[in-house]
KEKOL-219668 format. One record per residue: residue number from 1; chain; x, y, z of N, C-alpha, C in turn. Coordinates in pm, 1 decimal. Example, Ala and Ser with C-alpha at 12.3 -4.5 7.8 and 13.67 -1.06 7.14 Angstrom:
<tordrens>
[tordren 1, "A", [1319.0, -569.0, 780.0], [1230.0, -450.0, 780.0], [1320.0, -330.0, 780.0]]
[tordren 2, "A", [1285.0, -225.0, 708.0], [1367.0, -106.0, 714.0], [1290.0, 3.0, 787.0]]
</tordrens>
This chain:
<tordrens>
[tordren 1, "A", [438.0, -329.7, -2872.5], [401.1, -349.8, -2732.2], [315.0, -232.9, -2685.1]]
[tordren 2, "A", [184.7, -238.6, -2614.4], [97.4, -167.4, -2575.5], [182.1, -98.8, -2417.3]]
[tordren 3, "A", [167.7, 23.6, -2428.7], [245.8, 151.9, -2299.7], [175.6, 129.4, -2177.3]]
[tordren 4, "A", [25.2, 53.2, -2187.5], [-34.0, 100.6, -2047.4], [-10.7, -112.5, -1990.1]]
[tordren 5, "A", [24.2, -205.1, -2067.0], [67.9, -292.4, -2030.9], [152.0, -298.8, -1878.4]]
[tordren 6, "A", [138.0, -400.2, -1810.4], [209.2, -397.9, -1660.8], [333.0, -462.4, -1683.6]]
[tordren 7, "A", [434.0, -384.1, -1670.0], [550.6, -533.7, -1683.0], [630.5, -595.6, -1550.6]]
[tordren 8, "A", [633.6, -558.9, -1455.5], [639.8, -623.1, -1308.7], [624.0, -500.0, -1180.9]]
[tordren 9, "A", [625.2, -563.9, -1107.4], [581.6, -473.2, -920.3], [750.6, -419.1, -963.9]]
[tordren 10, "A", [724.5, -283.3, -939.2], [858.7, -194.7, -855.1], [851.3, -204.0, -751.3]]
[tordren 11, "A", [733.6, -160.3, -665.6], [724.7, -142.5, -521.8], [659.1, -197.5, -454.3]]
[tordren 12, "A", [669.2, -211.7, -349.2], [570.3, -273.9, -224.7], [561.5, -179.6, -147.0]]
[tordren 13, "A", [481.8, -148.9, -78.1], [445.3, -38.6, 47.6], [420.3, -97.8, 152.0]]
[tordren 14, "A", [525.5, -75.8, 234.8], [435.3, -138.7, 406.7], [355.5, 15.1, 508.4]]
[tordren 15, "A", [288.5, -0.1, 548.7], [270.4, 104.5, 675.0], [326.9, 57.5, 792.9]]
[tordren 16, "A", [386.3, 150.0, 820.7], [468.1, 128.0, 998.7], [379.0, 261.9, 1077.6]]
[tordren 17, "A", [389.5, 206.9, 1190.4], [365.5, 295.8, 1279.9], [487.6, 386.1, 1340.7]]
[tordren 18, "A", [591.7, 348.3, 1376.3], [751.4, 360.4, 1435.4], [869.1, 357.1, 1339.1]]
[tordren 19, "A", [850.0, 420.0, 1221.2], [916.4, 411.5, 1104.7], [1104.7, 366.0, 1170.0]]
[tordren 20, "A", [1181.4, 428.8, 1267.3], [1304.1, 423.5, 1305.6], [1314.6, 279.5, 1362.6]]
[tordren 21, "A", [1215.2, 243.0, 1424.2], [1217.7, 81.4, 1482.3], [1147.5, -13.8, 1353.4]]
[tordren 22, "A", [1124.3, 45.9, 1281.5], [1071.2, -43.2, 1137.7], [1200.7, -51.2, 1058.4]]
[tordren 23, "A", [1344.0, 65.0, 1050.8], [1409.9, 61.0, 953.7], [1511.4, -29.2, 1030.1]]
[tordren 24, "A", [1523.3, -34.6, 1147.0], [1606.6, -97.1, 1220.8], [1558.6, -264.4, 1217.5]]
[tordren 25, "A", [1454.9, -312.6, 1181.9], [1389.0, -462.7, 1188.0], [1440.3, -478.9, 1038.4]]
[tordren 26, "A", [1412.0, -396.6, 952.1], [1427.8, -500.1, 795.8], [1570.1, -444.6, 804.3]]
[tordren 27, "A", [1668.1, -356.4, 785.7], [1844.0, -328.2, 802.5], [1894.3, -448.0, 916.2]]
[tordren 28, "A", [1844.8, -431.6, 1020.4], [1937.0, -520.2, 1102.4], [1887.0, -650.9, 1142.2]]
[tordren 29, "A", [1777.1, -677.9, 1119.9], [1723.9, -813.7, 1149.4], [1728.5, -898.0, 992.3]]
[tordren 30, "A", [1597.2, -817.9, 911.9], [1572.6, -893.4, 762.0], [1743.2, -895.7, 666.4]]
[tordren 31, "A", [1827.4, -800.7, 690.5], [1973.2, -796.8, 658.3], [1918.4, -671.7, 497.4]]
[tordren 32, "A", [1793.7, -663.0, 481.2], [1791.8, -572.5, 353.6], [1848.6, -474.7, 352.3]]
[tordren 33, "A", [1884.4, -387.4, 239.1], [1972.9, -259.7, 199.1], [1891.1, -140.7, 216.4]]
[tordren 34, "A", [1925.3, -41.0, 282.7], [1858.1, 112.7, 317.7], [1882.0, 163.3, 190.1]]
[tordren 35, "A", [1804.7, 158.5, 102.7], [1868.8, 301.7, -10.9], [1883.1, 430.0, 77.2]]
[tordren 36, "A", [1778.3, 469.6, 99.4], [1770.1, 630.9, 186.5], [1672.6, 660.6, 258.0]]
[tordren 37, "A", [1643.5, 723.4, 362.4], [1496.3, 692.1, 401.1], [1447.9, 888.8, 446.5]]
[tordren 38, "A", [1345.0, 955.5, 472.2], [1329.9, 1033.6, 476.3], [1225.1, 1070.8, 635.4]]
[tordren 39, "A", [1197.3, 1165.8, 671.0], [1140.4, 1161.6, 787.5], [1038.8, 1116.9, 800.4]]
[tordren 40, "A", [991.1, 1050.0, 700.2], [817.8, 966.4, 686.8], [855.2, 865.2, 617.1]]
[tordren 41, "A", [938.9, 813.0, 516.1], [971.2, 690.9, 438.9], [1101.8, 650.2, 459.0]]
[tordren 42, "A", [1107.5, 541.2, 436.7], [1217.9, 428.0, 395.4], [1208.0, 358.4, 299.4]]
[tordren 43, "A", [1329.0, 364.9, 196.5], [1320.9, 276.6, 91.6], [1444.2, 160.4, 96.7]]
[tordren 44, "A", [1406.2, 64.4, 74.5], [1474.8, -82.4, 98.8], [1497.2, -188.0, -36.0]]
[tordren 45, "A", [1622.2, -175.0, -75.7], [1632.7, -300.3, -187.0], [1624.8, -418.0, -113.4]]
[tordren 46, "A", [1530.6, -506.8, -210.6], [1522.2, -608.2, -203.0], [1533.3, -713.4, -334.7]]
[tordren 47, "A", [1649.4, -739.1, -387.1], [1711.6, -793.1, -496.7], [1664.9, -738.1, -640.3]]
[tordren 48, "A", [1610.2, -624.9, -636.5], [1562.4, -539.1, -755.9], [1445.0, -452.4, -742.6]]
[tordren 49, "A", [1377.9, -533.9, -631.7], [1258.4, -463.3, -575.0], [1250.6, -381.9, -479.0]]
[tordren 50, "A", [1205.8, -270.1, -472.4], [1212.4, -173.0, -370.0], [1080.6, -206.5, -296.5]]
[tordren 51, "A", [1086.2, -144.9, -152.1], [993.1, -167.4, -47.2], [968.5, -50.0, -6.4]]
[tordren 52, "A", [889.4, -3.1, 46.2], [884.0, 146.3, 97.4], [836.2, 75.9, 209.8]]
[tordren 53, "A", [890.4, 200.7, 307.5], [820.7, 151.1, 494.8], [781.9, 274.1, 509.8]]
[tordren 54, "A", [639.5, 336.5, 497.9], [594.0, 455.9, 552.4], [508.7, 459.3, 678.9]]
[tordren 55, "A", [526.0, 625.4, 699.3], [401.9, 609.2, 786.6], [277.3, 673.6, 726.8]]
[tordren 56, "A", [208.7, 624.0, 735.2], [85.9, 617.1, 674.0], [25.8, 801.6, 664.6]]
[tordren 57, "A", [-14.2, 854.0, 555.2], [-43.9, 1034.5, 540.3], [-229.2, 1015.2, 550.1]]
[tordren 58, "A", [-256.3, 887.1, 538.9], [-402.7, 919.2, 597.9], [-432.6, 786.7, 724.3]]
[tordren 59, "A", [-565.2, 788.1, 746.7], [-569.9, 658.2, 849.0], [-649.2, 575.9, 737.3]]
[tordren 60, "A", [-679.4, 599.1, 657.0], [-688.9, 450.5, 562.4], [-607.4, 400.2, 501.1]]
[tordren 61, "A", [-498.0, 451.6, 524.4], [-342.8, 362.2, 492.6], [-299.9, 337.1, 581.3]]
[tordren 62, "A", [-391.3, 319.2, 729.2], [-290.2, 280.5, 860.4], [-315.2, 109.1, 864.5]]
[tordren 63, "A", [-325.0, 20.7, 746.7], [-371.5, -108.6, 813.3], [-280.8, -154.9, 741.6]]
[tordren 64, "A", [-297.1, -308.2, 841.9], [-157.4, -439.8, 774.8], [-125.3, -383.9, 593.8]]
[tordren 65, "A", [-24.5, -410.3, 602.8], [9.9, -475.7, 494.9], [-19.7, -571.8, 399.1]]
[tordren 66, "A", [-29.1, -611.3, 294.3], [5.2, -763.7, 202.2], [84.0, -878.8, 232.3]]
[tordren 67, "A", [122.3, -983.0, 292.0], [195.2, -1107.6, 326.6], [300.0, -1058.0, 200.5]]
[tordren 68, "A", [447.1, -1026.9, 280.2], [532.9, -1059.3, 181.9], [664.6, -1179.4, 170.8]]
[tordren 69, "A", [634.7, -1221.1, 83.9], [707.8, -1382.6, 96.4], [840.7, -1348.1, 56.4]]
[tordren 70, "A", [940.8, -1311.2, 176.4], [1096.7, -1360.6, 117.7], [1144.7, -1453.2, 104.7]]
[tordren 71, "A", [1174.3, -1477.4, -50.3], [1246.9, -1650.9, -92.8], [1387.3, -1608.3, -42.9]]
[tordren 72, "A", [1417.9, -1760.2, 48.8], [1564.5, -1798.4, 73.1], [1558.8, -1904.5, 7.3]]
[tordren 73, "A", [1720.0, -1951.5, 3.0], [1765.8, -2059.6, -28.0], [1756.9, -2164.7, 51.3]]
[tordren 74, "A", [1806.2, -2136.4, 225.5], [1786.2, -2237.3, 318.4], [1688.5, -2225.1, 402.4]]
[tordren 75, "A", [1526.8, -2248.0, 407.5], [1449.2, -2214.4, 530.1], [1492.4, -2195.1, 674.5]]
[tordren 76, "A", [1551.9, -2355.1, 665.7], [1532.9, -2410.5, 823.1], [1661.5, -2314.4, 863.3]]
[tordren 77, "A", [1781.6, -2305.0, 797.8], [1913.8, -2207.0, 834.3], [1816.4, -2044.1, 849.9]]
[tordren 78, "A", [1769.2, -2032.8, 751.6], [1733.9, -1871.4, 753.2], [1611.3, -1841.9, 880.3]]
[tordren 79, "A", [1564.8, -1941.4, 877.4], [1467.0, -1913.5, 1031.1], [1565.2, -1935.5, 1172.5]]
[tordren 80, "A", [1669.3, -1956.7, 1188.0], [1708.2, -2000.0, 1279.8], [1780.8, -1863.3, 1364.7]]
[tordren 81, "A", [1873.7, -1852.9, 1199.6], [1896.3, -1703.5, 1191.7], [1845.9, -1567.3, 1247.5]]
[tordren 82, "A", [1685.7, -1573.9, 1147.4], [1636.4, -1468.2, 1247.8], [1570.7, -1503.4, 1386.4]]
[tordren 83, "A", [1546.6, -1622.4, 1391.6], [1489.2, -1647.5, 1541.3], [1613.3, -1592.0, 1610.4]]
[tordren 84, "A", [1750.8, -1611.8, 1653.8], [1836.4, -1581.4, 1693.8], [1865.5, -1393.4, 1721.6]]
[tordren 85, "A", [1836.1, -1367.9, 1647.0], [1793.5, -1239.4, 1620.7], [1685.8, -1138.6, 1655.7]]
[tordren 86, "A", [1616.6, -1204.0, 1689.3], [1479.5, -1180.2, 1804.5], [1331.7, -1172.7, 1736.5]]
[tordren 87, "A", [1358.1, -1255.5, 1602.0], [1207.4, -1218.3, 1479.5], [1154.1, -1259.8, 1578.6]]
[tordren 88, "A", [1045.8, -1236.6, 1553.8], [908.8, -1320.1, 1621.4], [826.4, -1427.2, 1536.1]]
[tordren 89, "A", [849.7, -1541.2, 1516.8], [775.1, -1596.5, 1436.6], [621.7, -1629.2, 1434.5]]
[tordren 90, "A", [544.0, -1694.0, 1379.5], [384.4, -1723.0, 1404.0], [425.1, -1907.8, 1410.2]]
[tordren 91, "A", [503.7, -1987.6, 1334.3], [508.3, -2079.8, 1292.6], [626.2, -2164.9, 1251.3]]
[tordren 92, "A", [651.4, -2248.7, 1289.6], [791.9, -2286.5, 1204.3], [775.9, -2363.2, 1090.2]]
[tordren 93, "A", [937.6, -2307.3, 1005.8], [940.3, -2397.7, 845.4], [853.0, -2496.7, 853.3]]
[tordren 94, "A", [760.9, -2527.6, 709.5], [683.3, -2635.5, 729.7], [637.9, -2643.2, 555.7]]
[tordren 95, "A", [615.1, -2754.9, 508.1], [588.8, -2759.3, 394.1], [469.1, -2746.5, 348.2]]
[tordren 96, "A", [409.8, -2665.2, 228.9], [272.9, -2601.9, 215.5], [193.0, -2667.3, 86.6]]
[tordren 97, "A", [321.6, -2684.7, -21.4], [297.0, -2787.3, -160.8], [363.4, -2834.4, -175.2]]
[tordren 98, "A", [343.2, -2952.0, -260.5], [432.9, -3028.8, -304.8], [386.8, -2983.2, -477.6]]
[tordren 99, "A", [460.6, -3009.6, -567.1], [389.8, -2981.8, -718.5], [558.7, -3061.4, -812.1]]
[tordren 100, "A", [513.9, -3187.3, -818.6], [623.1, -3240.3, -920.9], [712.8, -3330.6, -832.5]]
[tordren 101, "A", [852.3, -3259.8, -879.9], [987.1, -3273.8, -770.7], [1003.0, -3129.3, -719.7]]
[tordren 102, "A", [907.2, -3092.4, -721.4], [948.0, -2922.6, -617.2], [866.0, -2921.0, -490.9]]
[tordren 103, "A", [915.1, -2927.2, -364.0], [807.1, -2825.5, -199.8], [869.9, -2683.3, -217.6]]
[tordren 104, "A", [748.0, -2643.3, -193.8], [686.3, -2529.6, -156.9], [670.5, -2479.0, 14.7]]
[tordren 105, "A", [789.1, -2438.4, 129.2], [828.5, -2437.0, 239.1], [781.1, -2306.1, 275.8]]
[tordren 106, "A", [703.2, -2259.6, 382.3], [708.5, -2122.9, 474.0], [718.6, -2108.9, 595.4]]
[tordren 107, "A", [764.8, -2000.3, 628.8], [736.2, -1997.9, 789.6], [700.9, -1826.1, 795.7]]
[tordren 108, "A", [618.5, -1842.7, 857.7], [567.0, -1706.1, 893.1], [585.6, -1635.5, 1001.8]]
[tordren 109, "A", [651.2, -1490.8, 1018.3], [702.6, -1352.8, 1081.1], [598.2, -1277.0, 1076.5]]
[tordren 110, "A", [611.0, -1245.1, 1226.6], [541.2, -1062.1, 1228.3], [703.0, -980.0, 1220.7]]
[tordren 111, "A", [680.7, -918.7, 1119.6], [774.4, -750.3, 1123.3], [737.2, -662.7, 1254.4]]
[tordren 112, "A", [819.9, -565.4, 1346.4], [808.9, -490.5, 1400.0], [727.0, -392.2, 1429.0]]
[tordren 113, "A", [650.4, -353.3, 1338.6], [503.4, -326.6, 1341.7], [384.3, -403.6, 1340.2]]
[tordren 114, "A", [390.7, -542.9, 1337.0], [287.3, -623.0, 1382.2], [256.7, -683.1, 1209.0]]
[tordren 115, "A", [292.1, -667.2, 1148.6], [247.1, -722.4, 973.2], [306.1, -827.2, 956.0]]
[tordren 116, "A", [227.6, -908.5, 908.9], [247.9, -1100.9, 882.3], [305.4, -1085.2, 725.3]]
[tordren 117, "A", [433.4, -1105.0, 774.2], [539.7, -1148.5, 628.4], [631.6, -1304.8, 641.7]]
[tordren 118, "A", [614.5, -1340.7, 526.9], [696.8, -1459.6, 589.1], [787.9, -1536.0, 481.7]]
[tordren 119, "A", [938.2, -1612.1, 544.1], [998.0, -1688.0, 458.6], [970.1, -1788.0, 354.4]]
[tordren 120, "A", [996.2, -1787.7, 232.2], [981.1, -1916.7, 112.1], [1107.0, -2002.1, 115.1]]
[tordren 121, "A", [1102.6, -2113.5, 53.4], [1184.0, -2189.6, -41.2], [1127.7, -2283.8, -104.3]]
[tordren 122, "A", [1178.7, -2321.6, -226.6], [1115.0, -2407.2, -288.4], [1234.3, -2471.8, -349.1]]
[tordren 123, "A", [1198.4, -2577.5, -253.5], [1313.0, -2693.0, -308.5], [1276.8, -2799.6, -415.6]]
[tordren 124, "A", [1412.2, -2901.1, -446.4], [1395.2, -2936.5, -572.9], [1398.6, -3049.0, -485.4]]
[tordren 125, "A", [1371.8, -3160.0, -499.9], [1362.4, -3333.1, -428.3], [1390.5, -3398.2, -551.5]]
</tordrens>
């Protein structure tokens, strides 16, 4: 096996502006795990994957983020959830593909700093 080969994402990086009101949206809203966070970062499990929530050390790291798609199991339950909770959504659950006997379901969130992330599922029919 070749060393400089990729074998999956460790991390994701978001930029926050309000890092304490950013750790408080994915801990108490998204329900993710704080590993530890430091006076400029937060690191967040997300089922193996870590997330970092920084604040940005130059201003060309001050822009959105990447769309990050959290797969649930139940859309329409898990949007309801965080609607209840005060997410802000863009859209509700809605189906995007179909491919076989599988949909392909999203609904799309702004996070607390304004970055478009949004729920998956992909059900079996």
């Amino acid at each position: 096996m070749e060393t400089n080969t990729i074998q999956k994402v460790g991390q994701i990086g978001v930029p926050v502006k309000n890092l304490d009101h950013a750790i408080s949206f994915y801990k108490d809203k998204l329900g993710l795990t704080l590993l530890f966070n430091t006076d400029n970062m937060a690191f967040f499990d997300c089922n193996g994957l870590r997330l970092l929530l920084s604040l940005p050390e130059k201003e060309e790291f001050a822009y959105s983020s990447s769309v990050i798609y959290f797969q649930v199991e139940d859309i329409k339950k898990s949007y309801e959830d965080l609607v209840s909770k005060g997410v802000t959504f863009i859209d509700e659950p809605h189906l995007v593909a179909k491919m076989g006997q599988t949909e392909t379901w999203m609904a799309f969130f702004h996070d607390s700093e304004k970055n478009t992330h949004a729920l998956m599922s992909e059900i079996q029919v």
